[in-house]
Every structure is written in structure tokens, then in C-alpha cells.
C-alpha positions as CSV (number, residue, x, y, z in Angstrom):
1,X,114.7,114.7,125.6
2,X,114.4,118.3,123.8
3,X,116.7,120.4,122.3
4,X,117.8,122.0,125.0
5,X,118.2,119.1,127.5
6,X,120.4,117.6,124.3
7,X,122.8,120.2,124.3
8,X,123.2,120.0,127.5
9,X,123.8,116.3,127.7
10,X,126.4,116.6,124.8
11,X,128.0,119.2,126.2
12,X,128.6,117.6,129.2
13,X,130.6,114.9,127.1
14,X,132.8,117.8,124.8
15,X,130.9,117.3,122.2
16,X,130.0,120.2,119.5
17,X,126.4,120.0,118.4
18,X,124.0,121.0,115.9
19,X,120.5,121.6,117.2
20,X,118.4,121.0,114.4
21,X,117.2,124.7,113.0
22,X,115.2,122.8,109.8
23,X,114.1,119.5,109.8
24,X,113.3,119.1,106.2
25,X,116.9,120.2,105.2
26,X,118.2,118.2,107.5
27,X,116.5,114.9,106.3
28,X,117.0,115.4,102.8
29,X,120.7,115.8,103.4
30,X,120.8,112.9,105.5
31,X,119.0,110.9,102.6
32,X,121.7,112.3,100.3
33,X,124.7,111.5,102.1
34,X,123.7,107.9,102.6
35,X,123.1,107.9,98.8
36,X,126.7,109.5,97.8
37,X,128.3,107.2,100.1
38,X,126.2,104.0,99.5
39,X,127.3,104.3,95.7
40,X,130.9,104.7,97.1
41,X,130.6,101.4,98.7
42,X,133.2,99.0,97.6
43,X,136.0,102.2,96.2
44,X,136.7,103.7,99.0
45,X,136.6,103.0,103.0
46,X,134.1,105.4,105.0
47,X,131.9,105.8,108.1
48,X,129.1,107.8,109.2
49,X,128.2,109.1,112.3
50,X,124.8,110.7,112.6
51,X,123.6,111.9,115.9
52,X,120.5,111.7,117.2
53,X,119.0,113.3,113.6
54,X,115.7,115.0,115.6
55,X,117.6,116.6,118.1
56,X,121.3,116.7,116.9
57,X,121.8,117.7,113.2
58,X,126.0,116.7,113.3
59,X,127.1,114.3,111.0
60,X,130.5,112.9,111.1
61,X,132.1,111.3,108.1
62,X,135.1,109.5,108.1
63,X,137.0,108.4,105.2
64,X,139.9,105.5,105.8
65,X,143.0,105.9,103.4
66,X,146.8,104.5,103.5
67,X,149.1,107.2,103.3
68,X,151.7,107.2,99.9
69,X,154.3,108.4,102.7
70,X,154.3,106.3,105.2
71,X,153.4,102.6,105.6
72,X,150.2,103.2,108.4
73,X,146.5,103.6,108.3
74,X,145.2,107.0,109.3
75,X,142.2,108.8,108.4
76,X,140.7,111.9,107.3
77,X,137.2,113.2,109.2
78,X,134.9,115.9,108.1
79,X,132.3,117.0,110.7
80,X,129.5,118.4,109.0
81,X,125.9,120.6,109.6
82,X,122.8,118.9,108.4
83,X,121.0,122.2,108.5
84,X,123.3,123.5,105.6
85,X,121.5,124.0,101.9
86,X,125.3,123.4,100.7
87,X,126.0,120.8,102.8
88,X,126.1,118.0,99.6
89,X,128.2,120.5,97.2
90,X,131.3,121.3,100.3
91,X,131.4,117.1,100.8
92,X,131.6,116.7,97.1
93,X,134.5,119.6,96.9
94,X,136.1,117.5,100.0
95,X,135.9,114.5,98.7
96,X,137.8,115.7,95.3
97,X,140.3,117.8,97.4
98,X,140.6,114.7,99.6
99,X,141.6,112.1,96.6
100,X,145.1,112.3,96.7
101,X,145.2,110.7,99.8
102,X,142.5,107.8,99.3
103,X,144.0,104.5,98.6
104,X,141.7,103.7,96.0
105,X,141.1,103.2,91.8
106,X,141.5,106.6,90.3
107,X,139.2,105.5,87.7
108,X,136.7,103.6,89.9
109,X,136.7,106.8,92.1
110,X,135.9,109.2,89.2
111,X,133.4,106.7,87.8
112,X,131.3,106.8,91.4
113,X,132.1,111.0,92.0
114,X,130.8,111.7,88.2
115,X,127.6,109.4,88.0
116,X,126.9,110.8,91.5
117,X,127.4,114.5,90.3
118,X,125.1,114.2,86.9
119,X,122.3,112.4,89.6
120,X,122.0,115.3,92.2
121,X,122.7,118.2,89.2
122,X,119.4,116.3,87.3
123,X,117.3,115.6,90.2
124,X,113.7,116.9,90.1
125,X,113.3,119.7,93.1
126,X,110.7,118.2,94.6
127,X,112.4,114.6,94.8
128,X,112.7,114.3,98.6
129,X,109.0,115.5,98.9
130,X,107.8,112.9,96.0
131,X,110.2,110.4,98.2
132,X,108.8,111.3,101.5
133,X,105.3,110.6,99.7
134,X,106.2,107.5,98.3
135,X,107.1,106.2,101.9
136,X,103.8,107.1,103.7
137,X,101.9,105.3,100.4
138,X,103.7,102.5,101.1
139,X,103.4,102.5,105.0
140,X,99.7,103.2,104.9
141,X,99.0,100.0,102.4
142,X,101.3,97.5,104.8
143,X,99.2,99.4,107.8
144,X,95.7,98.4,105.8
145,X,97.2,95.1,104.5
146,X,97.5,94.4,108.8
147,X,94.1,95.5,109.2
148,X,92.7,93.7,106.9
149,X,94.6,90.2,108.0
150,X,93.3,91.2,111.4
151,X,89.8,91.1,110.1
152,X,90.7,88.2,108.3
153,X,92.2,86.4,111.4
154,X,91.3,88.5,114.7
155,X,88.1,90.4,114.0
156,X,87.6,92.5,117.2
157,X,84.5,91.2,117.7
158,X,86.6,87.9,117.9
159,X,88.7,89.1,120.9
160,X,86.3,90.7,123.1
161,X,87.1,89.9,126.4
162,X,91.2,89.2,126.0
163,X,90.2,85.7,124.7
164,X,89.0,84.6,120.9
165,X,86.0,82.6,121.1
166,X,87.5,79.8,119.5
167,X,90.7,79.7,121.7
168,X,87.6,79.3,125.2
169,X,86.0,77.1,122.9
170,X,89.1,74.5,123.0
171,X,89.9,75.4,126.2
172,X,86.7,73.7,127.6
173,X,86.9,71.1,124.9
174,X,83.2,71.6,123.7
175,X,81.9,69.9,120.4
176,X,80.8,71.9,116.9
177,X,77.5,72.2,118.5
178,X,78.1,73.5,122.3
179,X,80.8,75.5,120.3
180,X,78.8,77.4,118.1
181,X,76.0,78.7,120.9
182,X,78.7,80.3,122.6
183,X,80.3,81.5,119.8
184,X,76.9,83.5,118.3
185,X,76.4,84.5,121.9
186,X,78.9,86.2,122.9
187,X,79.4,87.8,119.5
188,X,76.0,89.1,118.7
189,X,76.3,92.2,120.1
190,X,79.5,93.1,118.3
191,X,78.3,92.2,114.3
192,X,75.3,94.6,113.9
193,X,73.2,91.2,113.3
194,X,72.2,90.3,117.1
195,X,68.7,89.2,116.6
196,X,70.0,86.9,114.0
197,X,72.8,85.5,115.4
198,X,70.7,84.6,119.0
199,X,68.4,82.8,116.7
200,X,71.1,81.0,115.3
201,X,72.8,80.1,118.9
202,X,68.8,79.3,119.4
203,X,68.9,76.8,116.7
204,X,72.2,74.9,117.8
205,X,70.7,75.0,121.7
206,X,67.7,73.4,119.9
207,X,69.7,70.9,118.3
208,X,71.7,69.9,121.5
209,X,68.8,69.2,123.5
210,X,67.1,67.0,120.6
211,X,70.3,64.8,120.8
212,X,71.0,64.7,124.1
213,X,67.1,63.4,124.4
214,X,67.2,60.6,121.9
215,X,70.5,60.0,123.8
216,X,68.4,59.6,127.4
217,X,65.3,57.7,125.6
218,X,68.1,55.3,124.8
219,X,69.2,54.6,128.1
């Protein structure tokens, strides 16, 4: 679904959208606002809406308070643009003016705000790119980690077919011997050492016959 069919679909449902004009903004402020509010866990009661984040850039935050004036819960909702540079400072500025009305620890609540505040002021500009980084590193050695257990485990030379060697093998219930002729057969062509693996599958043939001889002389 693009952009356009997005809107559309939203529209249809009263819903005021923010196509995504920047993507990178849009992530990093994504990242931050699960941070602020991840560190407000446990002080205050919140919610976050994000909608559909490559297509949608609207972010709905939701902050749950009791009300000194009147024994009910009711809440207070801030729907903001992903796509805005200022995004993180206007939450902050609502979440002070907001205070009053948060049934929380006054202390607690400044304790979270300022620690937050002194992180974003001292973070390095290019922290979300260094982040970002930091992912795919870590994605591409789980990616090679997989690879290499499939070598390990399920060489593709092993599953040539849409059957590993060893699993036909057992199927047909053939001893080392039988086992290994098939095994340097049908793999040959796949390790870059043909030649040598036939001879090898020779060898075991050789073998079979030799017993299965002795076992006939004995009859």
C-alpha cells in the first residue's frame, strides 16, 4: 500500500494523517519517543500509538492522570508529527505544562524529565546514524552466524534435491557402507572434489562386494 492508497484508506475512517515527508526524522523521533517514555515507565501512566511508521508518520500519545477535582479517570492526548525537527522539544514543553494534572511523584517526575533533558541536550549528532549502524553490525553477524550453522548442519550440497543425504540414507535403512556410496555420489558434483569423492564411493562399492562374497563362499 503507498502513500497515496494510505491516505485514502485513513481517510475513509476520519482519520488525520501524516504522510511521511522524511524518513530519517521520522525514525529518529520514533526512537526518541519510546526512549522518553520508556524511562517514564513506572511514574506516570502513558500509551503510544504509532501508525503504520513507513506510510503514516502520526503518533498518538496518551497520558492517563486522576483529576484533583473530581474523583474520575480521564486523560490527556497529544497527537503529534513524526516529520517535525521539534517534535521531542514541544512533547517535553507538554509534558511540563501537563504536570499539574498527572497523578504522580513530583519528585519522581522531575527526576525522569531532568535525567531525560541532560541525555537528548548531550547526545552526539550523529547518535541515531551510529545507532542505525550498530543494528546492521549486529544483524549481519546473526545473518553470518546462520550461515555458518547451515554449513555446519545443512551444507547445500547436503540438500540437493529437497532431501539431505543422510535423512534418504535412513529412510532406506542402508548400513555405514551402502550409506557412504550414495552419500560421495550424489555429492561429488557439488564439493569441487568429484574425481576424489567417486573414488572414494569406488572404494566403499569395493568393500561391499568383498563382503558380500566371503558372505556367498560361506553359504
Amino acid at each position: 500500500m503507498n502513500n497515496e492508497e494510505m491516505e485514502i484508506y485513513y481517510k475513509n475512517r476520519d482519520h488525520v494523517i501524516y504522510p511521511v515527508k522524511d524518513h530519517n526524522m521520522v525514525g529518529k523521533n520514533a526512537t526518541l519517543i519510546r526512549k522518553m517514555f520508556k524511562d517514564f515507565t513506572g511514574v506516570i501512566s502513558y500509551s503510544l500509538t504509532f501508525r503504520p511508521i513507513l506510510y503514516d508518520a502520526r503518533i498518538d500519545i496518551c497520558i492517563d492522570h486522576i483529576s484533583k477535582q473530581a474523583d474520575f479517570r480521564t486523560s490527556n492526548t497529544y497527537v503529534a508529527d513524526l516529520n517535525d525537527p521539534t517534535l521531542i522539544s514541544k512533547v517535553l514543553l507538554w509534558l511540563h505544562d501537563a504536570y499539574p494534572q498527572i497523578g504522580s511523584d513530583k519528585k519522581k517526575f522531575n527526576e525522569v524529565y531532568l535525567k531525560f533533558v541532560n541525555w537528548y541536550e548531550g547526545l552526539d549528532k550523529d547518535w541515531y546514524e551510529k545507532l542505525n549502524q550498530q543494528v546492521e553490525e549486529d544483524m549481519a553477524k546473526e545473518k553470518a552466524k546462520a550461515q555458518e550453522n547451515d554449513i555446519i548442519n545443512h551444507p547445500e550440497h547436503y540438500t540437493k534435491g529437497g532431501i539431505e543425504v543422510r535423512d534418504f540414507i535412513d529412510s532406506w535403512h542402508l548400513n555405514f557402507n551402502s550409506g557412504n556410496v550414495i552419500k560421495y555420489v550424489v555429492r561429488a558434483p557439488y564439493k569441487g572434489t568429484e574425481l576424489q569423492d567417486l573414488k572414494k564411493a569406488q572404494n566403499y562399492l569395493n568393500h561391499l562386494i568383498e563382503l558380500k562374497e566371503k558372505e556367498e563362499a560361506n553359504k
